[in-house]
mmCIF file of the protein (N, C-alpha, C, O) and its ligand, coordinates in Angstrom:
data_MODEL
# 
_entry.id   MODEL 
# 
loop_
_entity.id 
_entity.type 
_entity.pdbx_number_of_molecules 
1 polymer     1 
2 non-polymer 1 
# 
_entity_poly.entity_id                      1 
_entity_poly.type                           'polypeptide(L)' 
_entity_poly.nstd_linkage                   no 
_entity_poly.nstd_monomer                   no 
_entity_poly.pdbx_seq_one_letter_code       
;(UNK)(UNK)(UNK)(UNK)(UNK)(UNK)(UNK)(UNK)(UNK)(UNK)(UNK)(UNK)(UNK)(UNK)(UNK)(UNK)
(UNK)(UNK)(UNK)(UNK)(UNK)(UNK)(UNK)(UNK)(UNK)(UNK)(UNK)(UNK)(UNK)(UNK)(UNK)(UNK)
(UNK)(UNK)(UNK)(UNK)(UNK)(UNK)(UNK)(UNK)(UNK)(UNK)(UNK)
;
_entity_poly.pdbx_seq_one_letter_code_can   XXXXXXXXXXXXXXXXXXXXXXXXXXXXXXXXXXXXXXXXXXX 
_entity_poly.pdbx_strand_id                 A 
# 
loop_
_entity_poly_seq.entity_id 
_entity_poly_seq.num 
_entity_poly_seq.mon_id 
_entity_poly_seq.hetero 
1 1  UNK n 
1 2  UNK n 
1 3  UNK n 
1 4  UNK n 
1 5  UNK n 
1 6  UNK n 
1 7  UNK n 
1 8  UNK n 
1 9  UNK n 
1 10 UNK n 
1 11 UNK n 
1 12 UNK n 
1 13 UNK n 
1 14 UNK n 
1 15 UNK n 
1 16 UNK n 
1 17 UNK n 
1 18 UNK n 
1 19 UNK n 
1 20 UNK n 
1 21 UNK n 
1 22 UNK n 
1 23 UNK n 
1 24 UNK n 
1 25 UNK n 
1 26 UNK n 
1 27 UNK n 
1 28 UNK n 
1 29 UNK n 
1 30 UNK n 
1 31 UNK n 
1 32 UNK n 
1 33 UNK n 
1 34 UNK n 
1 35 UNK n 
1 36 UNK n 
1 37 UNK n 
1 38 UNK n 
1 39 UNK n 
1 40 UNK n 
1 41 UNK n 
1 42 UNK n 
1 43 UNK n 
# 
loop_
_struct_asym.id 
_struct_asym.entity_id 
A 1 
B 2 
# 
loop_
_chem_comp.id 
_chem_comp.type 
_chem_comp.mon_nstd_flag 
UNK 'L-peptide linking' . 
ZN  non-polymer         . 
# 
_pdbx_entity_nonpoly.entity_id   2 
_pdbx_entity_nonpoly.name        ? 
_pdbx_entity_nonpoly.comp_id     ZN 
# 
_pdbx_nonpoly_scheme.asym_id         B 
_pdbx_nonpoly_scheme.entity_id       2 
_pdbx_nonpoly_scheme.mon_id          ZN 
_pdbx_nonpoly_scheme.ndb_seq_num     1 
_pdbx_nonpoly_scheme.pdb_seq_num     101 
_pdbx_nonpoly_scheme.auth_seq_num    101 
_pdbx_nonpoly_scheme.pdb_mon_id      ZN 
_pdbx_nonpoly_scheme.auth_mon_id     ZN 
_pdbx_nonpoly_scheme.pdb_strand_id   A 
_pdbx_nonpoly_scheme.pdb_ins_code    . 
# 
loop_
_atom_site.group_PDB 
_atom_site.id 
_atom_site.type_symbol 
_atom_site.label_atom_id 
_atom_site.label_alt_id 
_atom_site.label_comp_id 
_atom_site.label_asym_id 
_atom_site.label_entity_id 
_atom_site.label_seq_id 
_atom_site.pdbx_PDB_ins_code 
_atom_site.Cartn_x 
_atom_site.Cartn_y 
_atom_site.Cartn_z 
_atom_site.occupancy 
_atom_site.B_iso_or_equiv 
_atom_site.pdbx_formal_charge 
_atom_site.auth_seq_id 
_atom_site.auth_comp_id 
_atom_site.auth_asym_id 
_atom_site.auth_atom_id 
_atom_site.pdbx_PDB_model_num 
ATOM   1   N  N  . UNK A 1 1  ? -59.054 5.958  182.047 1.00 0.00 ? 1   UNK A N  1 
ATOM   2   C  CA . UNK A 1 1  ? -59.936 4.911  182.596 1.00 0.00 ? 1   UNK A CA 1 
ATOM   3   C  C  . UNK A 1 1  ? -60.634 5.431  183.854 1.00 0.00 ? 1   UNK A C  1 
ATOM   4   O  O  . UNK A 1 1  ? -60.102 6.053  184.772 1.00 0.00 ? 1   UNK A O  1 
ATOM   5   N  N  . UNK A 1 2  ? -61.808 5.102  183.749 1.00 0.00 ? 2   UNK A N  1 
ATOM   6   C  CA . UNK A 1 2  ? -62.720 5.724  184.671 1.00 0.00 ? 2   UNK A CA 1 
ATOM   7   C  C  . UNK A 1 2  ? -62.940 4.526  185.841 1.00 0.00 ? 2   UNK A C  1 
ATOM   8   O  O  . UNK A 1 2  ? -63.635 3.569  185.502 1.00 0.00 ? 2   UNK A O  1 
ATOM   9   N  N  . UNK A 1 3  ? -62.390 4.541  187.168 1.00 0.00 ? 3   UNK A N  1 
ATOM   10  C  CA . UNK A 1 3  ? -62.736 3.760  187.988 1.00 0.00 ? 3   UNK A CA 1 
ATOM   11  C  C  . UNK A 1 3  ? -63.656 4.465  189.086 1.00 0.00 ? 3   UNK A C  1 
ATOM   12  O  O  . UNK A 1 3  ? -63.644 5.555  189.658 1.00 0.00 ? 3   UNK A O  1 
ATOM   13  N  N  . UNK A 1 4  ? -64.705 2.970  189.114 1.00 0.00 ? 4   UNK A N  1 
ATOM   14  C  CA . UNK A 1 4  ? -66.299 3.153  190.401 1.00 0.00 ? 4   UNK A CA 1 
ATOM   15  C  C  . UNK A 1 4  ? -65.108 3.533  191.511 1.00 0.00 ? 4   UNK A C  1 
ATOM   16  O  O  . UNK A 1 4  ? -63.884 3.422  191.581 1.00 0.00 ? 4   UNK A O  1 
ATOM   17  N  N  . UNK A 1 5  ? -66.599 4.235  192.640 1.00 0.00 ? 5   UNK A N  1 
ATOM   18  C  CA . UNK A 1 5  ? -65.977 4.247  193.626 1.00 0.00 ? 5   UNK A CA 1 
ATOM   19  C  C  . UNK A 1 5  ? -66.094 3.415  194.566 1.00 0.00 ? 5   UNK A C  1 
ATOM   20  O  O  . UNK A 1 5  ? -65.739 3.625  195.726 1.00 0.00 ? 5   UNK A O  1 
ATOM   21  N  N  . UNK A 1 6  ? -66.874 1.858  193.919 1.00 0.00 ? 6   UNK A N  1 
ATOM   22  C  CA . UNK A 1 6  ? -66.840 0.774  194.235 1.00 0.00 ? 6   UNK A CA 1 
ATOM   23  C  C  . UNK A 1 6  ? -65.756 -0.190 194.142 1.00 0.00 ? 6   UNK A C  1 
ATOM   24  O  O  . UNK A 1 6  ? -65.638 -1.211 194.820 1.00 0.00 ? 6   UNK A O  1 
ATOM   25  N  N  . UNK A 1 7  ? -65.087 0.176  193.363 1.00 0.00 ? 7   UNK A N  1 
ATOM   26  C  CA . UNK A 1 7  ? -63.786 -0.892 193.145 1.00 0.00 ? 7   UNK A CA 1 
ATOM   27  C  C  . UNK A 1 7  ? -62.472 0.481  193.741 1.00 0.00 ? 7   UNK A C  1 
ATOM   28  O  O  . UNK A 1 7  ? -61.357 0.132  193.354 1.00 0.00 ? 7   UNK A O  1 
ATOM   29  N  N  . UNK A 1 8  ? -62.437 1.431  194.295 1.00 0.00 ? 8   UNK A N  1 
ATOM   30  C  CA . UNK A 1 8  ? -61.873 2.149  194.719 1.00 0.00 ? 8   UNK A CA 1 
ATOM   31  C  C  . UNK A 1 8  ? -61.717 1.284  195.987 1.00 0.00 ? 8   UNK A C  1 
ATOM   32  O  O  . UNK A 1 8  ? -60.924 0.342  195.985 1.00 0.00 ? 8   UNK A O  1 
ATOM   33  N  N  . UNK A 1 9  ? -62.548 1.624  197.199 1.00 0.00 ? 9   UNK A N  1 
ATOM   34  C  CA . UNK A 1 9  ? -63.211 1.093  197.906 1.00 0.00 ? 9   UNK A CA 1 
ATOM   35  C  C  . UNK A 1 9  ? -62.502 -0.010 198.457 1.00 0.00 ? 9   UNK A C  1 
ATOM   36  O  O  . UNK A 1 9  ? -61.859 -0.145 199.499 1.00 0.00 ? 9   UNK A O  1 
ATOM   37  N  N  . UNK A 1 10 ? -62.817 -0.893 197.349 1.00 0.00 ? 10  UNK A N  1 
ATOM   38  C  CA . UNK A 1 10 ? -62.558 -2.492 197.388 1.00 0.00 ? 10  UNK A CA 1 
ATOM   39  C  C  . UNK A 1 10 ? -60.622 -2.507 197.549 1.00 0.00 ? 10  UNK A C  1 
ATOM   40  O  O  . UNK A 1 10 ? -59.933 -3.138 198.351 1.00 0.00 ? 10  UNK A O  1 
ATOM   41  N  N  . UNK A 1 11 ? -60.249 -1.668 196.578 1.00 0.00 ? 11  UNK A N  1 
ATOM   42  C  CA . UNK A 1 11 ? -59.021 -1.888 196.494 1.00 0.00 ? 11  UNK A CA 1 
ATOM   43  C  C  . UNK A 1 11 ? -58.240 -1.358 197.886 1.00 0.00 ? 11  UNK A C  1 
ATOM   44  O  O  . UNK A 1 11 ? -57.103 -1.713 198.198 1.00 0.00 ? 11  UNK A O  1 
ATOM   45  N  N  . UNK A 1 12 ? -59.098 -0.419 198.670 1.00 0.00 ? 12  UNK A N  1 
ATOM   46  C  CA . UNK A 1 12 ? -58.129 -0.631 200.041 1.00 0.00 ? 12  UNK A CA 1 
ATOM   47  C  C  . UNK A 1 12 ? -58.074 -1.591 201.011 1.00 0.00 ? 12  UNK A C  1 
ATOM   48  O  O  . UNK A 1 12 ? -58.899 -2.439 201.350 1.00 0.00 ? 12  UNK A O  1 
ATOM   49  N  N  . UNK A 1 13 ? -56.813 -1.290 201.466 1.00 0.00 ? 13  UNK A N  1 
ATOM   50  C  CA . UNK A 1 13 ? -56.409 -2.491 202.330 1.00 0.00 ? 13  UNK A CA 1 
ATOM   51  C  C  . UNK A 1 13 ? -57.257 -2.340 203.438 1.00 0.00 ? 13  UNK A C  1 
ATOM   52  O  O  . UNK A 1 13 ? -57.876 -1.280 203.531 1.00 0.00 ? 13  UNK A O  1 
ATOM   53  N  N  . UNK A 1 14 ? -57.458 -3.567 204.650 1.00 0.00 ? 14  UNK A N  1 
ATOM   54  C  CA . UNK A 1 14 ? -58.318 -3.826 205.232 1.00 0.00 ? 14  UNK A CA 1 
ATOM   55  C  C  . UNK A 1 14 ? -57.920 -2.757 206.248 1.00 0.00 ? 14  UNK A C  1 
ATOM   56  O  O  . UNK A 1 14 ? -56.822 -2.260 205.995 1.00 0.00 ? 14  UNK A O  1 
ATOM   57  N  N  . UNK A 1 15 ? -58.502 -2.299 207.282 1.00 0.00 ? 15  UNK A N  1 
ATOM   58  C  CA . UNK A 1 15 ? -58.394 -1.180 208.698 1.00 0.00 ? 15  UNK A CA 1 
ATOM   59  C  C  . UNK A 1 15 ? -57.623 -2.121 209.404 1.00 0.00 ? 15  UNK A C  1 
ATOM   60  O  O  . UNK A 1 15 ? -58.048 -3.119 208.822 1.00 0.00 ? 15  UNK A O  1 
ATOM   61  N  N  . UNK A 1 16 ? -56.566 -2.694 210.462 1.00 0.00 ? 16  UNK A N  1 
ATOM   62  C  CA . UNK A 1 16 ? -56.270 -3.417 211.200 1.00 0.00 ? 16  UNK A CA 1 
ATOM   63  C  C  . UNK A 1 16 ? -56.267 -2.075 212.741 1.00 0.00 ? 16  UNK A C  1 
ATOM   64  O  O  . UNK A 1 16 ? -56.147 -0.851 212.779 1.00 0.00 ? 16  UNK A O  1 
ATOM   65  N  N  . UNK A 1 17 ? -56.472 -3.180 213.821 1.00 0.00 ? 17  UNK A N  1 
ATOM   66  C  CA . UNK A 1 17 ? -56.328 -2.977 214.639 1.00 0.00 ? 17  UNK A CA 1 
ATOM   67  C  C  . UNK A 1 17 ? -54.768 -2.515 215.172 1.00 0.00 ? 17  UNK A C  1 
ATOM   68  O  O  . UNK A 1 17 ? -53.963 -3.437 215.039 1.00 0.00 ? 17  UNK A O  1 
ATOM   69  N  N  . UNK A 1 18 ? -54.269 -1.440 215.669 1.00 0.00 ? 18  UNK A N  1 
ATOM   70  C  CA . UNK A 1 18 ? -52.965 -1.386 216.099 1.00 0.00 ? 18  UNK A CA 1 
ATOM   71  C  C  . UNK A 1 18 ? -52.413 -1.964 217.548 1.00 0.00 ? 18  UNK A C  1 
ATOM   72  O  O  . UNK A 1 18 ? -51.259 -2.024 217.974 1.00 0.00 ? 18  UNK A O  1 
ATOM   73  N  N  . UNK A 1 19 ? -53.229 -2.225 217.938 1.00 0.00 ? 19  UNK A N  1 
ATOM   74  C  CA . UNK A 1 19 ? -53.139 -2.879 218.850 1.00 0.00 ? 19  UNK A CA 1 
ATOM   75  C  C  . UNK A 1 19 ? -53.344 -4.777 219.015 1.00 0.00 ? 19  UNK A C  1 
ATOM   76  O  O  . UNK A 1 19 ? -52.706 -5.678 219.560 1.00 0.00 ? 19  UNK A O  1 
ATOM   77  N  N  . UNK A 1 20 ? -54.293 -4.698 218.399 1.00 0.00 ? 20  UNK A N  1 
ATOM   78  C  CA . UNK A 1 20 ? -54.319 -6.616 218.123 1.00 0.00 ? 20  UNK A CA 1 
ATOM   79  C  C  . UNK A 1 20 ? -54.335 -7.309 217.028 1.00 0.00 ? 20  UNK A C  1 
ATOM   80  O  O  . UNK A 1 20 ? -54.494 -8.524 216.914 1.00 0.00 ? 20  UNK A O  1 
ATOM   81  N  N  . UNK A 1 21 ? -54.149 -6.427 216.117 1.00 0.00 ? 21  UNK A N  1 
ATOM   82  C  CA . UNK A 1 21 ? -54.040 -6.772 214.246 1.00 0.00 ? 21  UNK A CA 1 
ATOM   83  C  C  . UNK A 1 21 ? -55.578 -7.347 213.877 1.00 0.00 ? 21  UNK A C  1 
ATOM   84  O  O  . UNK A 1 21 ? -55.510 -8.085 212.894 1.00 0.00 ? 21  UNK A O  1 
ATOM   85  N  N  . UNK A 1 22 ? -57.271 -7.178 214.522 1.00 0.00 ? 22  UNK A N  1 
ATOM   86  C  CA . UNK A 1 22 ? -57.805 -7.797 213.788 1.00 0.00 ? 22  UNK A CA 1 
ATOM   87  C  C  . UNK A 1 22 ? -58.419 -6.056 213.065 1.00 0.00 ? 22  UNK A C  1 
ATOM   88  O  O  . UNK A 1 22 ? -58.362 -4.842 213.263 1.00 0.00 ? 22  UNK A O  1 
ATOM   89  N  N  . UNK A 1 23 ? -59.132 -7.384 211.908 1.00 0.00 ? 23  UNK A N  1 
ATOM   90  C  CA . UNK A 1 23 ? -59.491 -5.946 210.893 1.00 0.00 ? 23  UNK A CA 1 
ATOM   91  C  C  . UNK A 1 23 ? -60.982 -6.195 211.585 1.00 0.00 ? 23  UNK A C  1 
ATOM   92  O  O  . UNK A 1 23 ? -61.551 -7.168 212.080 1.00 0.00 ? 23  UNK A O  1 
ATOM   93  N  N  . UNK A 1 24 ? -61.352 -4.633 211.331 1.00 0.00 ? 24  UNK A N  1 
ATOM   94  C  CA . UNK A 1 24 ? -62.273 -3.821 211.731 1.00 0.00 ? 24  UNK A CA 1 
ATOM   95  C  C  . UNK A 1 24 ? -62.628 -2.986 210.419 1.00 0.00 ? 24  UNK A C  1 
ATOM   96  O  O  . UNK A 1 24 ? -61.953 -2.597 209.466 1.00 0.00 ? 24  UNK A O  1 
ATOM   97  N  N  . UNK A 1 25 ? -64.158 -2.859 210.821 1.00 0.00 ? 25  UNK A N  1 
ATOM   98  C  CA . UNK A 1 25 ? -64.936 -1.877 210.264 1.00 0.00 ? 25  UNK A CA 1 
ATOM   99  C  C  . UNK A 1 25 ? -64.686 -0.686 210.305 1.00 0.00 ? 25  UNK A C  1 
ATOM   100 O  O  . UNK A 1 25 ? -64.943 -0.155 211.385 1.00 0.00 ? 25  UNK A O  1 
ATOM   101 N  N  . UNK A 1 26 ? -64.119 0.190  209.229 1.00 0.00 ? 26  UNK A N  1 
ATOM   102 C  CA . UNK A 1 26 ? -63.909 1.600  209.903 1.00 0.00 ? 26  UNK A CA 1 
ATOM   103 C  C  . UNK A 1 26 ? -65.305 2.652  209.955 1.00 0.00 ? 26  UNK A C  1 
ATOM   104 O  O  . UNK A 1 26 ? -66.301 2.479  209.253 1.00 0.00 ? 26  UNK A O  1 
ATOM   105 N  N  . UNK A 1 27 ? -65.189 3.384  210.605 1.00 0.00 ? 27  UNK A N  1 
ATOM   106 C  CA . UNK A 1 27 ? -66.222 3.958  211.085 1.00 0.00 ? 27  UNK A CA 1 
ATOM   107 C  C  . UNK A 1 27 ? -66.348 5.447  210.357 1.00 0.00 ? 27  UNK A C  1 
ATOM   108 O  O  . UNK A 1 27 ? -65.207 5.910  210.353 1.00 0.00 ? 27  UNK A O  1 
ATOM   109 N  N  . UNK A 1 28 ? -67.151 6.264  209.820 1.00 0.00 ? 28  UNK A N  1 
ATOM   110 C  CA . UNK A 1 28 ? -67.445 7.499  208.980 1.00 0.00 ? 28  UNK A CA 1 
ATOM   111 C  C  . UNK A 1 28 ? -66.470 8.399  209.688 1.00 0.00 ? 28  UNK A C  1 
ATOM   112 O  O  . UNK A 1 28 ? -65.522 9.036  209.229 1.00 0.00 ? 28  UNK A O  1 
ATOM   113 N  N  . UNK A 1 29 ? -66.946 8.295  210.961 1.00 0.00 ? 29  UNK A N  1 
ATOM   114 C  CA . UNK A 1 29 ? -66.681 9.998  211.754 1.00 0.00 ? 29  UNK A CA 1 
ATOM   115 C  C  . UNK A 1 29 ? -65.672 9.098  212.553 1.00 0.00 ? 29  UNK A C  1 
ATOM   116 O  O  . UNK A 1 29 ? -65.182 9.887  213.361 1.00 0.00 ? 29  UNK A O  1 
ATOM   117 N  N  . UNK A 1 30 ? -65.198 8.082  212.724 1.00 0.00 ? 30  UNK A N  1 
ATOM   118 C  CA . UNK A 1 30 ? -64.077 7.513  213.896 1.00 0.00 ? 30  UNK A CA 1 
ATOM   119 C  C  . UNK A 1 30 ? -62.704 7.165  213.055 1.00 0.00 ? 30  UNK A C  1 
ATOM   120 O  O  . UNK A 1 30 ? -62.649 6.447  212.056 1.00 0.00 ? 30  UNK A O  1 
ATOM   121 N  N  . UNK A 1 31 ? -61.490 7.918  213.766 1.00 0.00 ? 31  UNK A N  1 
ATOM   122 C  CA . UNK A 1 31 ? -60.480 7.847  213.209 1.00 0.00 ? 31  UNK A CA 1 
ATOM   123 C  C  . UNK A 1 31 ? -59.742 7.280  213.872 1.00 0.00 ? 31  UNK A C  1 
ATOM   124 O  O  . UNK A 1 31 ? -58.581 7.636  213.668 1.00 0.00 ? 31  UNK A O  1 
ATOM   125 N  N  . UNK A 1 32 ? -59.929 6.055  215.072 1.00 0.00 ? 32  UNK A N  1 
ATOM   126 C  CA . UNK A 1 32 ? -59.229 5.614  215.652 1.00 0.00 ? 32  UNK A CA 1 
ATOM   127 C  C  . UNK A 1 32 ? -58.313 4.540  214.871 1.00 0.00 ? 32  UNK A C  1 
ATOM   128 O  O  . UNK A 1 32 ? -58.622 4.100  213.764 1.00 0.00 ? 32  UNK A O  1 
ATOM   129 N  N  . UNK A 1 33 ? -57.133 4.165  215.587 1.00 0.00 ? 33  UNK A N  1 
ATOM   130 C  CA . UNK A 1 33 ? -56.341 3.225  214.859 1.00 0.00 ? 33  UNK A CA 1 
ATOM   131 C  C  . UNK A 1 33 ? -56.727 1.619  215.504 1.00 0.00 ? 33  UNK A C  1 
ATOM   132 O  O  . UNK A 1 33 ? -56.388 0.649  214.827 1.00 0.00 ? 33  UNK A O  1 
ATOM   133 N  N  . UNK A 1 34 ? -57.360 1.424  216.675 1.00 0.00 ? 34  UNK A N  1 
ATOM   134 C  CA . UNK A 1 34 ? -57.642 0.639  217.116 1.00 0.00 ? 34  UNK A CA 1 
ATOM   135 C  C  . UNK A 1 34 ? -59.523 0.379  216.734 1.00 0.00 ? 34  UNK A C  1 
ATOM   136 O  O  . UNK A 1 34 ? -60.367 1.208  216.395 1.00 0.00 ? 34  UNK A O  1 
ATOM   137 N  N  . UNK A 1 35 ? -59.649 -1.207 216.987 1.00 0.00 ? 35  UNK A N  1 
ATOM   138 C  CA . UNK A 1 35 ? -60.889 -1.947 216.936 1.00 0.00 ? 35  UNK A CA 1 
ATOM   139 C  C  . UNK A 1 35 ? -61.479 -1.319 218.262 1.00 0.00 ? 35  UNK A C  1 
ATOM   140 O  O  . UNK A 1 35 ? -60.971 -0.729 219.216 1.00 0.00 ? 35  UNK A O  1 
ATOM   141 N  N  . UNK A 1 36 ? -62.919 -1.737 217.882 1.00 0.00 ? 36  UNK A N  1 
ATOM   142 C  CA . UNK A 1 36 ? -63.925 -0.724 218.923 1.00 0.00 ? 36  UNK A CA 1 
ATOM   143 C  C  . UNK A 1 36 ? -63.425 -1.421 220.326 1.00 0.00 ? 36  UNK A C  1 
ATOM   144 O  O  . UNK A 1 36 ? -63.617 -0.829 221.388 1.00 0.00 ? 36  UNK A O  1 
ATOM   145 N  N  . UNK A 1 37 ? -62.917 -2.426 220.297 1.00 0.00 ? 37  UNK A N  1 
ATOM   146 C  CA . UNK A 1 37 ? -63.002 -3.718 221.540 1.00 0.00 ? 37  UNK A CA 1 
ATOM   147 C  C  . UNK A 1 37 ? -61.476 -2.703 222.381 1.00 0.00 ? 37  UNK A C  1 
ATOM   148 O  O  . UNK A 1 37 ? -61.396 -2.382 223.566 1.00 0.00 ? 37  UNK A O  1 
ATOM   149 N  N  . UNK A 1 38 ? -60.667 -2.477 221.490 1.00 0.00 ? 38  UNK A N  1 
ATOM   150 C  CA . UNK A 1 38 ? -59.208 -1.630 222.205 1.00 0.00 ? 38  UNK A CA 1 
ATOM   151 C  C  . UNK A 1 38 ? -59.893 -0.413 222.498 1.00 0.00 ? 38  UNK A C  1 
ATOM   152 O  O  . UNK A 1 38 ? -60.181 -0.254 223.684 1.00 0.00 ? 38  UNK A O  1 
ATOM   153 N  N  . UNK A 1 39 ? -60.215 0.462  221.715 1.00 0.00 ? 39  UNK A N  1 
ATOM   154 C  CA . UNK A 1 39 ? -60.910 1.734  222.046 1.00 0.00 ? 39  UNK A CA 1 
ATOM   155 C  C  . UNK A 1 39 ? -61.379 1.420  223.230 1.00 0.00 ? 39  UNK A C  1 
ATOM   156 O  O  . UNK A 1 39 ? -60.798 1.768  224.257 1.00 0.00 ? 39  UNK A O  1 
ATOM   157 N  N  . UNK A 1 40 ? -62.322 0.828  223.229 1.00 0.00 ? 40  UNK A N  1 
ATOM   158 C  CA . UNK A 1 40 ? -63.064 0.654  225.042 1.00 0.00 ? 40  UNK A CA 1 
ATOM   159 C  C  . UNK A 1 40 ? -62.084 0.517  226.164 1.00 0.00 ? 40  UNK A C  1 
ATOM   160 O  O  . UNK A 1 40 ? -61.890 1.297  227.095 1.00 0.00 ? 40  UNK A O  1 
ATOM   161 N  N  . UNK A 1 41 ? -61.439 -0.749 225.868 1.00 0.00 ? 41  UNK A N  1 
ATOM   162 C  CA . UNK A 1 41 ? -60.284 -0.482 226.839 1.00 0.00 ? 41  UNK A CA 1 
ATOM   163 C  C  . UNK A 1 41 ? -59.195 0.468  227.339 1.00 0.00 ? 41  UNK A C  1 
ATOM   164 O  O  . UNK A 1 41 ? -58.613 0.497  228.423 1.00 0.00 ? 41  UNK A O  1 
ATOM   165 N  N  . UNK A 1 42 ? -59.066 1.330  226.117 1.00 0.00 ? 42  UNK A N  1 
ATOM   166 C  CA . UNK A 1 42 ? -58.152 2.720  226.353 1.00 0.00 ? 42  UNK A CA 1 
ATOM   167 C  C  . UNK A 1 42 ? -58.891 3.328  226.957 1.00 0.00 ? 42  UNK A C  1 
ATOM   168 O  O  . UNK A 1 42 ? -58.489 3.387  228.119 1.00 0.00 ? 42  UNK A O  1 
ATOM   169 N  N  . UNK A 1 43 ? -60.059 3.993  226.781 1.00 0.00 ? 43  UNK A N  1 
ATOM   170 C  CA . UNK A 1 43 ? -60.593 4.518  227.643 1.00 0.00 ? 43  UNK A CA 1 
ATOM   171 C  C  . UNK A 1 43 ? -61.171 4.372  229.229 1.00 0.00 ? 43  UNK A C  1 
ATOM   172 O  O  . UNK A 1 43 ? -61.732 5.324  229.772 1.00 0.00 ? 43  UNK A O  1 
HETATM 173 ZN ZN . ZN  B 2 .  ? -58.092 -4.400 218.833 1.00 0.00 2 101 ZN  A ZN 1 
# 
């Protein structure tokens, strides 16, 4: 069975924040474990 890499995709679980549990957009080139909003603040 040939699965899209649209329903690939779909089937992962959401990115959560490790720090405040909300889900986030993950980013191409950003491998952070935290939402952009923690990132800022770590830094
Ligand atoms: Zn966060």
């Amino acid at each position: 069975m040939i699965q899209s890499s649209k329903e690939f995709f779909q089937n992962l679980p959401p990115k959560e924040c490790t720090k405040c549990g909300e889900v986030f957009e993950e980013m191409a080139e950003c491998y952070y474990h935290q939402c952009d909003k923690c990132v800022s603040e770590i830094r």
